[in-house]
C-alpha positions as CSV (number, residue, x, y, z in Angstrom):
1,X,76.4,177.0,-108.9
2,X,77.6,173.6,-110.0
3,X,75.4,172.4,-107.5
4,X,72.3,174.1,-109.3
5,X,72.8,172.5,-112.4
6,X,73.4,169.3,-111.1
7,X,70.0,169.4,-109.2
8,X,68.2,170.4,-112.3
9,X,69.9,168.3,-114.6
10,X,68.7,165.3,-112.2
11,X,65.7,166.8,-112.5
12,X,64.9,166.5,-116.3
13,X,66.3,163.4,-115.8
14,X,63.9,162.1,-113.4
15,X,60.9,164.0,-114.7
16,X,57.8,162.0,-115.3
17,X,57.0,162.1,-118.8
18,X,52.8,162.5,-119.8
19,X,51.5,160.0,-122.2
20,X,50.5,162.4,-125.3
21,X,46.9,163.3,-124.9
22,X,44.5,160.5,-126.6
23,X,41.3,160.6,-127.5
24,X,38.2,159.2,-125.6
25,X,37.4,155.7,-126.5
26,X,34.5,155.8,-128.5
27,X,31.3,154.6,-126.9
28,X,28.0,152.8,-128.2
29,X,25.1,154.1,-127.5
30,X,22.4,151.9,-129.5
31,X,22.3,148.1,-129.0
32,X,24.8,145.8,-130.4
33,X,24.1,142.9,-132.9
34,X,24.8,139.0,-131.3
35,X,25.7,138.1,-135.2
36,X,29.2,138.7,-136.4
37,X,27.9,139.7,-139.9
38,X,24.0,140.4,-139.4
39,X,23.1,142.0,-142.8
40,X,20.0,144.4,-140.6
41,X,22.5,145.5,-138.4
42,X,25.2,146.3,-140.5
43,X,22.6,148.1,-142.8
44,X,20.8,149.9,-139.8
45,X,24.7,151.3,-138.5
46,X,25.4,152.4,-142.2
47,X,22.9,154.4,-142.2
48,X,23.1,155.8,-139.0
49,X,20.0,156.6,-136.2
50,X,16.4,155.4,-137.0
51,X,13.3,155.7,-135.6
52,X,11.6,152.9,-133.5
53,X,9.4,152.3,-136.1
54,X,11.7,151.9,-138.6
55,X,12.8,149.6,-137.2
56,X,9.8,147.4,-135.5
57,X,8.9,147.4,-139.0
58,X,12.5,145.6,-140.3
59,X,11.9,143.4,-137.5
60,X,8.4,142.1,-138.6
61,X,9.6,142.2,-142.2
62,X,12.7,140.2,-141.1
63,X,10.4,137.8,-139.5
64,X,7.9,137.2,-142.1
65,X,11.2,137.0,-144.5
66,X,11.7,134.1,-142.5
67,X,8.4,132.5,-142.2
68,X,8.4,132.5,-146.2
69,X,11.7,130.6,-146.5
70,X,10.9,128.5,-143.6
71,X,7.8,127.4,-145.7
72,X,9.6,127.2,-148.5
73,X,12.2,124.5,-147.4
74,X,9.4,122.6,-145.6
75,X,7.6,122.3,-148.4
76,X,10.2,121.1,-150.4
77,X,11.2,118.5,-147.9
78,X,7.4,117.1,-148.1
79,X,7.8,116.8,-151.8
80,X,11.7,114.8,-151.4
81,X,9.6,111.7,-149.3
82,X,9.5,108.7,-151.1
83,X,6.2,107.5,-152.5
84,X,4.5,105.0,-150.6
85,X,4.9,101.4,-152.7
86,X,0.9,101.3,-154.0
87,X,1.1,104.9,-154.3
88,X,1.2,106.3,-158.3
89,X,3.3,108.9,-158.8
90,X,1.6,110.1,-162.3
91,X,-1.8,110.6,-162.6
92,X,-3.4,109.3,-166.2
93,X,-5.6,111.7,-167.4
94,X,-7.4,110.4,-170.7
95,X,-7.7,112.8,-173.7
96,X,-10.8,112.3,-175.4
């Protein structure tokens, strides 16, 4: 009898314990952004699925966005050259 409870207190002993029960890791199943902190991206996972066209139509909205402020700057780099040195920078317009 001694013998019994020696065997099964080696046995509680030497039991393996389970790892409490986790959950699943979550997975992704939509595309993830290349930009740490892309405003489109963090908008479109707020509000959860969309359709294709949704977003096609952020994408060409996105890219005419850019168009506009790529204009924008290039156009205000033209204006930063220096005149040329016959050039007049003020037109005279007479008042008569």
């Amino acid at each position: 009898m001694a013998e019994a409870r020696a065997t099964r207190s080696r046995a509680k002993t030497t039991a393996p314990k389970t790892a409490p029960e986790t959950a699943p890791a979550p997975t992704h199943s939509g595309a993830v952004c290349s930009v740490a902190f892309c405003p489109i991206c963090a908008t479109v996972a707020a509000l959860g699925e969309l359709k294709p066209e949704v977003i096609d139509h952020l994408m060409v909205a996105g890219r005419e966005f850019l168009l506009a402020v790529r204009a924008l700057i290039d156009s205000r780099l033209e204006s930063m050259t220096p005149p040329e040195p016959g050039e007049q920078r003020v037109e005279r317009i007479p008042i008569d």
